[in-house]
C-alpha positions as CSV (number, residue, x, y, z in Angstrom):
1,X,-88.6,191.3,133.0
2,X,-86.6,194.0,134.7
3,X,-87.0,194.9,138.6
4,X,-88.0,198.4,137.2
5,X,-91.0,197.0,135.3
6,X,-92.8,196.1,139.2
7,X,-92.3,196.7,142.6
8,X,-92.5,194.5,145.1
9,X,-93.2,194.4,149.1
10,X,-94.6,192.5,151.7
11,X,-97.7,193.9,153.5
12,X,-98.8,193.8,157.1
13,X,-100.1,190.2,157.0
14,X,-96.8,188.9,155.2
15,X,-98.4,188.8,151.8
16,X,-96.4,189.7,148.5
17,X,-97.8,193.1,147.1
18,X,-97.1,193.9,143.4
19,X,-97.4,197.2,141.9
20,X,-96.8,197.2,138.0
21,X,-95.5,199.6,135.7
22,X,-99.6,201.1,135.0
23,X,-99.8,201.3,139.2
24,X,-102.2,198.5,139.5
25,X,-102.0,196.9,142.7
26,X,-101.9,192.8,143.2
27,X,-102.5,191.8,146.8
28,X,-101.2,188.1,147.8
29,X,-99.2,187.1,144.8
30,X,-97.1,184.0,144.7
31,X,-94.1,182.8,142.6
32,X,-94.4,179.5,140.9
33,X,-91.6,178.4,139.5
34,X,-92.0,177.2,135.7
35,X,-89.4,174.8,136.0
36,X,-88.4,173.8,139.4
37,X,-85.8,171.4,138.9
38,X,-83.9,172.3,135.8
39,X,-83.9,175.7,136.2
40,X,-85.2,176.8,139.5
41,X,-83.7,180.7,139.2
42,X,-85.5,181.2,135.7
43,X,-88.6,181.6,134.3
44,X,-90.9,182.3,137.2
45,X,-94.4,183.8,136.9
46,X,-95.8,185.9,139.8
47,X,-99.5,184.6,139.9
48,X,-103.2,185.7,141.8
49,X,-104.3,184.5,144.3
50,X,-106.8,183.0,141.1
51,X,-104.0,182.1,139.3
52,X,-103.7,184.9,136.9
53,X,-100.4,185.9,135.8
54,X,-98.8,189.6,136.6
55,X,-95.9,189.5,136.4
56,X,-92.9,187.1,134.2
57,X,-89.5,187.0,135.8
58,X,-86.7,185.3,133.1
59,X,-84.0,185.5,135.5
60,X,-84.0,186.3,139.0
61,X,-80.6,187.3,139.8
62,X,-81.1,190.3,136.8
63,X,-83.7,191.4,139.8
64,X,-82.8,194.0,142.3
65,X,-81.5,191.8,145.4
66,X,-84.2,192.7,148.0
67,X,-86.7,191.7,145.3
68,X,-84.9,188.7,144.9
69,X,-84.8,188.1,148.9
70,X,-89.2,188.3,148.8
71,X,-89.2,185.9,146.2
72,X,-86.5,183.3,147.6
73,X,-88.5,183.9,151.0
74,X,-91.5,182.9,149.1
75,X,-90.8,180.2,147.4
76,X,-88.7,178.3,150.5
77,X,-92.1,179.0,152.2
78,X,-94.3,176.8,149.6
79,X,-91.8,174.4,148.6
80,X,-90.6,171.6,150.5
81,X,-87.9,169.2,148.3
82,X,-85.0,168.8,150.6
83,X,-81.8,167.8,148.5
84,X,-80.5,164.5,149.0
85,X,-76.4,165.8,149.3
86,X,-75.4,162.2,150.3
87,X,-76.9,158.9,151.5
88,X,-75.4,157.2,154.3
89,X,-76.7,154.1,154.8
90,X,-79.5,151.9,153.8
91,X,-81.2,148.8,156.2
92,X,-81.0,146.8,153.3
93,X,-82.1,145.9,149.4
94,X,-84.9,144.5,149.8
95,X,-88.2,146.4,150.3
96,X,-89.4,148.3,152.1
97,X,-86.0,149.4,153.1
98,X,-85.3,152.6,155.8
99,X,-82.5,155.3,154.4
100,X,-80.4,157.6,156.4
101,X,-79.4,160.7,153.7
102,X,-77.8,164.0,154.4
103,X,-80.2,166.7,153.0
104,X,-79.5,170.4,152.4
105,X,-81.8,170.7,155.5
106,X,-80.1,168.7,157.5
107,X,-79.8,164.2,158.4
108,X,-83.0,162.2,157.9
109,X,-84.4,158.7,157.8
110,X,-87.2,157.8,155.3
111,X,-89.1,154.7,154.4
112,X,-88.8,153.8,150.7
113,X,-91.6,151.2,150.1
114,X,-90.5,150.3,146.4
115,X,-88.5,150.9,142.9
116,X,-91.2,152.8,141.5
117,X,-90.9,155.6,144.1
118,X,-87.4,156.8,142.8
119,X,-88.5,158.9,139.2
120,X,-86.1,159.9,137.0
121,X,-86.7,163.5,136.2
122,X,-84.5,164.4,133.2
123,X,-81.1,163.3,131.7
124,X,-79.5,163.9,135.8
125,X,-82.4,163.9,138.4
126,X,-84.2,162.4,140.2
127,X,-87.3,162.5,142.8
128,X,-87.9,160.2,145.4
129,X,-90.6,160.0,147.7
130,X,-90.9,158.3,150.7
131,X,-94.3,156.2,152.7
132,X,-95.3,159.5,153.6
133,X,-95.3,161.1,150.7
134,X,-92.3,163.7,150.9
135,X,-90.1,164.0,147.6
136,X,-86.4,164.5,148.4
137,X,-84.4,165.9,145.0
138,X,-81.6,164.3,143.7
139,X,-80.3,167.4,141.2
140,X,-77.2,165.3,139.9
141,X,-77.1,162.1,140.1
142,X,-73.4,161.5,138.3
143,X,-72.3,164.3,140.6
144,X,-72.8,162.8,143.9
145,X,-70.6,161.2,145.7
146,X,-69.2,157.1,144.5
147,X,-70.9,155.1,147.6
148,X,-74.2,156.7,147.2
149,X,-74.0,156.2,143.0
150,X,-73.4,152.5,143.4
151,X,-76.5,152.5,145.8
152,X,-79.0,154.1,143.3
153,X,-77.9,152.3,140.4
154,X,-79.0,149.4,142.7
155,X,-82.1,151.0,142.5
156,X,-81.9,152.0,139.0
């Protein structure tokens, strides 16, 4: 869907504002990504605050780029998945077992209780979630760096 075919605004309360191409106004709509780890720039719906679809988006960057801005803004603001960049150490094998990684948000320490909270998600992914329930992305994991490799496949 083109960035002619809606307009897009925030209101006084911070809310996303729709307007389509008939002029029908949608007050509080959110972007939900359809698939948020394969393709997190494609294929996103703009729902109700009931969950009714308004709007389709195929690809985000054909979007005008303040349009583009709201929805980035908006989607930040409901999803939390640091991406693990690097992992620096581990207390040990055995578990549970503390990690220190390097996120895209920044150094962390997490508590992985056990194997079955790393989840392969795809051919090249994978989720991990820590004793507190936080997932932490792994986009690629043949891309990241050797010394963190030969630690997951440890663990995988």
């Amino acid at each position: 869907m083109s960035g002619a075919s809606f307009q897009l605004s925030k209101d006084s309360f911070g809310k996303l504002v729709l307007i389509n191409a008939a002029g029908e106004v949608f007050e509080g709509v959110n972007p939900v990504r359809a698939f948020p780890i394969q393709s997190p720039d494609n294929c996103i719906s703009l729902v109700t605050t009931d969950g009714r679809e308004v709007a389709w988006i195929d690809v985000l960057a054909d979007l005008p780029p303040a349009q583009q801005a709201l929805i980035r803004t908006e989607l930040e603001g409901r999803e939390f998945m640091p991406e693990i960049q690097r992992i620096v150490t581990l207390t040990s094998f055995a578990m549970p077992c503390t990690w220190t990684v390097e996120t895209d948000r920044g150094t962390t320490d997490f508590v992985l209780k056990g194997d079955e909270d790393i989840r392969r998600v795809g051919a090249k992914s994978l989720i991990i979630t820590d004793n507190h329930g936080i997932q932490f992305l792994i986009r690629d994991m043949f891309s990241i760096d050797k010394n963190s490799r030969r630690i997951l496949d440890r663990f995988l």
